[in-house]
C-alpha positions in Angstrom: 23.8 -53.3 -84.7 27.2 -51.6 -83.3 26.6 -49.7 -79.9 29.2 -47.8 -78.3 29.6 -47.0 -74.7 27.9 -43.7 -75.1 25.0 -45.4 -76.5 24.9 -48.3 -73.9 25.3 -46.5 -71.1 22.2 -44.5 -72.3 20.0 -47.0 -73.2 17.1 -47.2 -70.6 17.1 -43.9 -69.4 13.6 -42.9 -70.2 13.9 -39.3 -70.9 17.2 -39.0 -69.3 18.5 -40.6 -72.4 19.2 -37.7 -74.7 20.8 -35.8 -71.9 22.7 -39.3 -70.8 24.1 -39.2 -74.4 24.8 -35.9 -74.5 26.8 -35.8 -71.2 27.8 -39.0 -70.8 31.7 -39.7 -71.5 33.7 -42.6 -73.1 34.1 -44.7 -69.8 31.5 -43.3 -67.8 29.9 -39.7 -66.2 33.2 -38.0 -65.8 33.8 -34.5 -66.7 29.7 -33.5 -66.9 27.7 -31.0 -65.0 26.0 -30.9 -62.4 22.5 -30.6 -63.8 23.4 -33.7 -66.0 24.3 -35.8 -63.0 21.1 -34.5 -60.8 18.9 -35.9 -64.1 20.4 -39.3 -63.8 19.7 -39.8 -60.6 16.2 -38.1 -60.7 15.3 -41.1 -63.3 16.5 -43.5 -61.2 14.7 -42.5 -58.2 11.0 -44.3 -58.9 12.7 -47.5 -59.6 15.3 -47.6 -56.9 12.1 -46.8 -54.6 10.1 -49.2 -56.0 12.7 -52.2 -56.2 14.6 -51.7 -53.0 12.0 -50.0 -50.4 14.6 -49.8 -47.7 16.5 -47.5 -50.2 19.2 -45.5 -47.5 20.3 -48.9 -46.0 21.7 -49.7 -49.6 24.4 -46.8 -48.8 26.7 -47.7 -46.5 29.7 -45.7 -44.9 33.0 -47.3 -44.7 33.8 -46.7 -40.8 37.1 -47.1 -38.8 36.9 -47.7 -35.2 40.4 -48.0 -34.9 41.3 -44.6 -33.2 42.8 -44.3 -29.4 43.9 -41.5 -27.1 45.6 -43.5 -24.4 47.4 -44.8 -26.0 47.0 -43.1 -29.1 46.5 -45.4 -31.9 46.5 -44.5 -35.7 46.7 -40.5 -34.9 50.6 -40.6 -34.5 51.2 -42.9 -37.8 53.7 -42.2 -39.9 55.9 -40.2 -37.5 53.1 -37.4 -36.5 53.2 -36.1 -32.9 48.9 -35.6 -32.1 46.7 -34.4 -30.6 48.2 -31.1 -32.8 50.4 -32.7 -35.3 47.9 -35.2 -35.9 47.9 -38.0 -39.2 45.3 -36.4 -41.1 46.2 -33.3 -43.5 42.9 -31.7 -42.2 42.2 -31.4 -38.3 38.8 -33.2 -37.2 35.9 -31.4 -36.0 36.1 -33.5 -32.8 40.1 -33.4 -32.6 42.0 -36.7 -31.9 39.3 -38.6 -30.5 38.8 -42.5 -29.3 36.9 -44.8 -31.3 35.3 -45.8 -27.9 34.2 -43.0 -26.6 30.4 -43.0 -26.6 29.8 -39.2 -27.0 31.7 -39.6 -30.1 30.1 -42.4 -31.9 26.8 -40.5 -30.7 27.7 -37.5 -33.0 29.2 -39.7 -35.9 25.4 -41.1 -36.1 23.8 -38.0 -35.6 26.4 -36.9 -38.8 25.8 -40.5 -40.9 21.7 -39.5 -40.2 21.5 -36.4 -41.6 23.5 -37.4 -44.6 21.4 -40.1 -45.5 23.6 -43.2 -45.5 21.6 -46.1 -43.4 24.5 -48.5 -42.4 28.3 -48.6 -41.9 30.9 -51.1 -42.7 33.4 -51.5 -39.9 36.9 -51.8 -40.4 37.6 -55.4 -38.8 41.0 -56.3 -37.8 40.4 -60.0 -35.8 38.8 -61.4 -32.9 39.7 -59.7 -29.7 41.7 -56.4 -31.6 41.2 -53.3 -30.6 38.5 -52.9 -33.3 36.8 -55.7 -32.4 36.6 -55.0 -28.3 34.3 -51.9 -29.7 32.1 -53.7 -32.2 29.1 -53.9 -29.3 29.4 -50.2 -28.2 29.3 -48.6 -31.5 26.1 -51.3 -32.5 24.5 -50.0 -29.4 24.1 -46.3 -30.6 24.0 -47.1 -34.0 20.9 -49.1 -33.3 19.8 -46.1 -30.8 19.7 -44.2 -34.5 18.4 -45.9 -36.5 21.5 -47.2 -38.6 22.7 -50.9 -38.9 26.6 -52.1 -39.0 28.3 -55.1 -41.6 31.9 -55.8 -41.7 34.6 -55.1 -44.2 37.5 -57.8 -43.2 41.1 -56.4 -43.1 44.2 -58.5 -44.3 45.2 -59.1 -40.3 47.1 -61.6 -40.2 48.8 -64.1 -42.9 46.1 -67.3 -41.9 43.0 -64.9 -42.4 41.8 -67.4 -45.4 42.3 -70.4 -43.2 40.2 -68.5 -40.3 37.6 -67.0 -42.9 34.5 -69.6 -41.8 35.1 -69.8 -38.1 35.3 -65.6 -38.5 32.5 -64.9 -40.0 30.2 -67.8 -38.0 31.8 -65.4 -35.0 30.3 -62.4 -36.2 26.9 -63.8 -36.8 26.7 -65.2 -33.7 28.0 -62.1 -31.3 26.7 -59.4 -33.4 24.0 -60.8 -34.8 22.4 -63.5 -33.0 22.8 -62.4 -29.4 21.9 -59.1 -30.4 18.9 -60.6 -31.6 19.6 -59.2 -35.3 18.6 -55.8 -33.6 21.6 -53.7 -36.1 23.4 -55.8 -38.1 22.9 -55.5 -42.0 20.9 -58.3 -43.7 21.3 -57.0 -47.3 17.5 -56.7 -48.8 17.7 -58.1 -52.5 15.0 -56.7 -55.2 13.0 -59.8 -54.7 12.9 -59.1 -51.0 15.3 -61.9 -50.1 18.4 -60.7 -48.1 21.5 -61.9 -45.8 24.5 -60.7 -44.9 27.3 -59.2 -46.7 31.1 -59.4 -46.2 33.9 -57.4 -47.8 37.1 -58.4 -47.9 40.2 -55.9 -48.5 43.8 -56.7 -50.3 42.3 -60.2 -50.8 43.5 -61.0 -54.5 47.0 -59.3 -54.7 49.7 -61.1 -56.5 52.6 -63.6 -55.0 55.1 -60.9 -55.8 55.7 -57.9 -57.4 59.0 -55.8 -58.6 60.3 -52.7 -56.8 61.4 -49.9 -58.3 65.1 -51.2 -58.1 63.5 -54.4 -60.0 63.9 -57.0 -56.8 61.8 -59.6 -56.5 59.2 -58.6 -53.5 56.4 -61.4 -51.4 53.3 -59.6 -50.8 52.2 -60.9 -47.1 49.0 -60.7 -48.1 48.8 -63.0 -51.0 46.5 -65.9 -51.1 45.8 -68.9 -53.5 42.6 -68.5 -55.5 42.2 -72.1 -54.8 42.3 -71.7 -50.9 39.4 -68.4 -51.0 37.1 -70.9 -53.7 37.5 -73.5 -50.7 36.8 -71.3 -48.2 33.6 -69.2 -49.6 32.1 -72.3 -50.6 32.3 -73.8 -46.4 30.8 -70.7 -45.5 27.7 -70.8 -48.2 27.4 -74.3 -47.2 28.0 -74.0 -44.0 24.8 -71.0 -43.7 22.5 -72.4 -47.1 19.7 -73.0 -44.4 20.3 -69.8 -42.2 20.1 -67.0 -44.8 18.6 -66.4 -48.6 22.1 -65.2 -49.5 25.5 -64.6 -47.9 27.3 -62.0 -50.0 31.0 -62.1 -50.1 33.2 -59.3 -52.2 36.1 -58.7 -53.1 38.2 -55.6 -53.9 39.8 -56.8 -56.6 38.6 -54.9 -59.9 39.7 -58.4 -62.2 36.6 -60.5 -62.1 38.3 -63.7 -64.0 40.3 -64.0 -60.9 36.8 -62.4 -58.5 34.9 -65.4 -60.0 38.0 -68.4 -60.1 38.4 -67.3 -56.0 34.7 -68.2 -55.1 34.0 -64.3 -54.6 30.1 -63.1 -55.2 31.4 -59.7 -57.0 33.7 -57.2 -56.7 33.5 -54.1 -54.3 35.9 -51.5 -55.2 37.6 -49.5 -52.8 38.9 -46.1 -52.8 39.6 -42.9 -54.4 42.3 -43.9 -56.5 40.5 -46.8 -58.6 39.1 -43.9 -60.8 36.0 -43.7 -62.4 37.3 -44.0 -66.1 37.6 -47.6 -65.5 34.2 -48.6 -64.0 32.5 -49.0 -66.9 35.3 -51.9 -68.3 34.8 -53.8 -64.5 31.1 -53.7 -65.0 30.7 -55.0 -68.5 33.8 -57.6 -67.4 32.0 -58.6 -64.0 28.2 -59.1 -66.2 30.5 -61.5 -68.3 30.9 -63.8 -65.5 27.7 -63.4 -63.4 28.9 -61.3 -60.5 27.5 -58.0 -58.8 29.6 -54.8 -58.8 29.8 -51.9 -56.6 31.8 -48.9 -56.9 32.3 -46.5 -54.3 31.1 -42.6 -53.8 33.9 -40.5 -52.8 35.5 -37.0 -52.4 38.9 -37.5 -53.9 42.4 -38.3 -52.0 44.4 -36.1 -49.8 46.3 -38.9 -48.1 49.1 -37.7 -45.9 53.3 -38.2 -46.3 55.1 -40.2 -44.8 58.1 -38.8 -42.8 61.5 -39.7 -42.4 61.7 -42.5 -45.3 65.1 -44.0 -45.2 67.5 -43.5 -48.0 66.5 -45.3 -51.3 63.4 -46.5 -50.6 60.8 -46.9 -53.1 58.2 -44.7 -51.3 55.9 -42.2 -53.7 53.4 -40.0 -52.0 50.4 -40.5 -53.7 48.6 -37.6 -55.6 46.0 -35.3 -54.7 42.5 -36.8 -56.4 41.0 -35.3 -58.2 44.0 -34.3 -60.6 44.9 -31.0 -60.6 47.7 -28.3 -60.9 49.5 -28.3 -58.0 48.0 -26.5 -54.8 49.9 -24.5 -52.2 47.7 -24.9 -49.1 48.6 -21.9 -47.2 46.6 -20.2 -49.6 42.7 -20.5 -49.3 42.2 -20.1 -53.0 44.0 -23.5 -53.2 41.9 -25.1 -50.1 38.7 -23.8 -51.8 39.9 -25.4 -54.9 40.4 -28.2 -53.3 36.8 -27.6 -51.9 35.3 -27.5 -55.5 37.0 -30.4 -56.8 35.7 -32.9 -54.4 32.5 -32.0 -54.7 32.3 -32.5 -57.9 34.0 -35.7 -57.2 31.1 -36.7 -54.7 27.9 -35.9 -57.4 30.1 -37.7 -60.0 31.3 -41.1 -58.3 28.0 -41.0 -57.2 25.9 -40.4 -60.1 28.3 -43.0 -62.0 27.7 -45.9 -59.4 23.6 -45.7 -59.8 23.9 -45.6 -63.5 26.0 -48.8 -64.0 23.8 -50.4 -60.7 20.8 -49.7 -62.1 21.6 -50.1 -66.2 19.1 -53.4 -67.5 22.0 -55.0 -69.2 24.2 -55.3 -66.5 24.6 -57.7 -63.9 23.3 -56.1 -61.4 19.8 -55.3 -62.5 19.5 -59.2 -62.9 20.6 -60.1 -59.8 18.5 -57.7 -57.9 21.4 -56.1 -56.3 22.1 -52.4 -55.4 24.7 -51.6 -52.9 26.9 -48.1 -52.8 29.7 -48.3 -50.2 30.5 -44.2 -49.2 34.1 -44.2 -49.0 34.8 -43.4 -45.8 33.5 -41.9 -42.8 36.4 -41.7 -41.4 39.7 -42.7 -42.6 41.7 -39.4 -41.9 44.8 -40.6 -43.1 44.0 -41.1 -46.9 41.6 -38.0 -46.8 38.7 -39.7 -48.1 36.7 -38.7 -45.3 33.5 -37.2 -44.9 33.5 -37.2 -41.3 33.4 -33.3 -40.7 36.6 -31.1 -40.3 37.3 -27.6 -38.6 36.3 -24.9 -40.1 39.5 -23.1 -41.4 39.1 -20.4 -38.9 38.7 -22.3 -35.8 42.0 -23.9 -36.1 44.0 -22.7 -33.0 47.4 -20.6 -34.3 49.0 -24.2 -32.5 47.3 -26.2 -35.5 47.8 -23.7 -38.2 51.5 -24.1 -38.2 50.8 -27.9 -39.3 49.8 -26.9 -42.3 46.6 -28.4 -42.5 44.3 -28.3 -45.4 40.8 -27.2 -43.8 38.8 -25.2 -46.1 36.3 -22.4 -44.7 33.0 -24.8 -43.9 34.3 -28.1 -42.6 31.1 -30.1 -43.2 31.0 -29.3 -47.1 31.6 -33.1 -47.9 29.1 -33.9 -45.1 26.6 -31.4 -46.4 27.2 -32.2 -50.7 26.7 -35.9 -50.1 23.3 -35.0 -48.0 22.2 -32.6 -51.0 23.0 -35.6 -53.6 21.2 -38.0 -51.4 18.2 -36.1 -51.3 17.8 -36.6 -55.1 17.2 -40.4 -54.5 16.3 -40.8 -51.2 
């Protein structure tokens, strides 16, 4: 018997199925309605409830706690002058704020609460970084509501491999143990097991790659598949009598080179890694026996880089979704904008269920279920869902940046919350 992709990915639907086949595209749900993608997740509901009971702490916000007002930190990359020219092509609800200030974090769970998401994964840039130094503040109020806190590990520094174990014995221990386990994640598997789970950015790229001038270019962040096998398998030895499991992904869509490096699955991140190609990564990552997650997302609208020096190789990267190009000063093009990522949000969403939850992938066997919501808060790519101003409480001071603020600045906030509902 011959089955296409249409019919696979509708197999097991119950009576989704005829509507799965009839909206259902080539490589995944891209392109359908919006009443298609409410069905799927509708049919997925009783099962996700009855497998995974603490459902909303299977969705977890990427969070950066890397912002600073004195200093400011991250607000004035790439040659921007905050708190009014700030880097983000949309101006935050809350301003330029500090990733320390308590009143701040206090809203950003009050926001991640009413959406639904149960836990965040903090941006994690070393021992003793900035990031780090506020790892115990935001725990405290995201324990205060109700939310727990994991770890996504940043490429910070060129021995990160070598310091993998002794890292991630150093989170358990100050943010797990002497907290008394109070808010960090232990993943819950279907068969009630859990354990903690890491996720690792830039952590397969290639030695080198060729420049648009065709030089021969190091990537600093390159590591032997060798050295991560050695490494994940000290820290699974290491922790075999501590926890069930101890989950560690990587980014890296290839899964022959997920599985060679030791990896547990692959954890795609970001906007750009588009959904056409999620199907291919999760029939690739079944073949070798690894879990799979792919992110929820409103699109890209990652800011440009200024003053880029004569003949370098710098491209900004595209609005996401694809569109015809949009002149921002108009509000038809900000609504547009609008429109397009919410679609974006039900259909990244509706797509990562119904490969996480299909019987004939990897997944379903394993008992895993994750969805990483990408991001809270990363203004700079414009993946955020972190709410903005509204479009007509920017100050005549903003306006003249040019940002991108559409007329309700908590529509990503508020279309995520309205998908969630659906399964939560």
């Amino acid at each position: 018997m011959t089955f296409t992709r249409r019919t696979l990915l509708a197999s097991g639907f119950g009576a989704a199925a005829s509507t799965v086949v009839n909206a259902v595209g080539p490589t995944g749900v891209n392109g359908v309605s919006d009443e298609a993608m409410a069905l799927l997740l509708v049919e997925s509901r009783r099962w996700l409830h009855q497998q995974y009971p603490d459902l909303r702490r299977h969705f977890v916000f990427e969070y950066y706690p890397w912002y600073g007002r004195n200093p400011m930190r991250h607000w004035q990359q790439w040659g921007r002058e905050p708190p009014l020219d700030l880097a983000a092509n949309t101006m935050p609800a809350l301003g330029a704020y500090d990733s320390r200030w308590v009143s701040v974090v206090e809203q950003h769970a009050r926001w991640i609460n009413e959406s639904g998401v149960g836990a965040v994964n903090l941006s994690w840039w070393g021992r003793g970084e900035f990031e780090d130094r506020a790892v115990h503040l935001i725990m405290d109020v995201m324990h205060a509501h109700d939310i727990r806190v994991t770890f996504h590990l940043e490429p910070y520094g060129p021995k990160r491999a070598e310091q993998l174990p002794a890292d991630v014995a150093y989170i358990l221990q100050e943010y797990g143990e002497k907290r008394q386990w109070d808010c960090l994640l232990l993943h819950r598997w279907s068969d009630g097991t859990t354990g903690p789970v890491f996720k690792l950015f830039n952590s397969l790229v290639p030695k080198s790659i060729r420049d648009c001038r065709g030089k021969e270019v190091e990537l600093r962040d390159y590591v032997p598949q060798g050295t991560w096998r050695r490494v994940t398998d000290e820290i699974r030895k290491t922790l075999r009598h501590d926890f069930d499991h101890v989950t560690i992904l990587s980014e890296s869509p290839n899964a022959g080179d997920v599985a060679s490096a030791g990896f547990d699955g692959l954890a795609i991140y970001g906007p750009d890694s588009l959904q056409t190609h999620w199907l291919e990564w999760a029939l690739e990552a079944s073949r070798k026996g690894l879990a799979f997650t792919f992110n929820v997302n409103p699109g890209l609208d990652e800011i440009e880089q200024r003053d880029v020096a004569f003949g370098s190789c710098y491209e900004p990267r595209p609005f996401i979704p694809a569109t015809s190009q949009l002149r921002w000063m108009k509000s038809s093009a900000r609504e547009r904008a609008r429109y397009l990522s919410e679609h974006q949000i039900g259909e990244t969403l509706a797509t990562s269920v119904l490969l996480q939850t299909h019987p004939w992938l990897e997944n379903v066997r394993q008992g895993f279920f994750l969805v990483y919501v990408c991001s809270f808060n990363e203004w700079h790519e414009g993946h955020q869902f972190e709410p903005m101003k509204d479009w007509a409480a920017l100050t005549p001071q903003e306006r003249v940046h040019g940002y991108h603020n559409p007329v309700n600045g908590a529509y990503r906030l508020q279309c995520l919350q309205r998908w969630l509902k659906r399964l939560l």
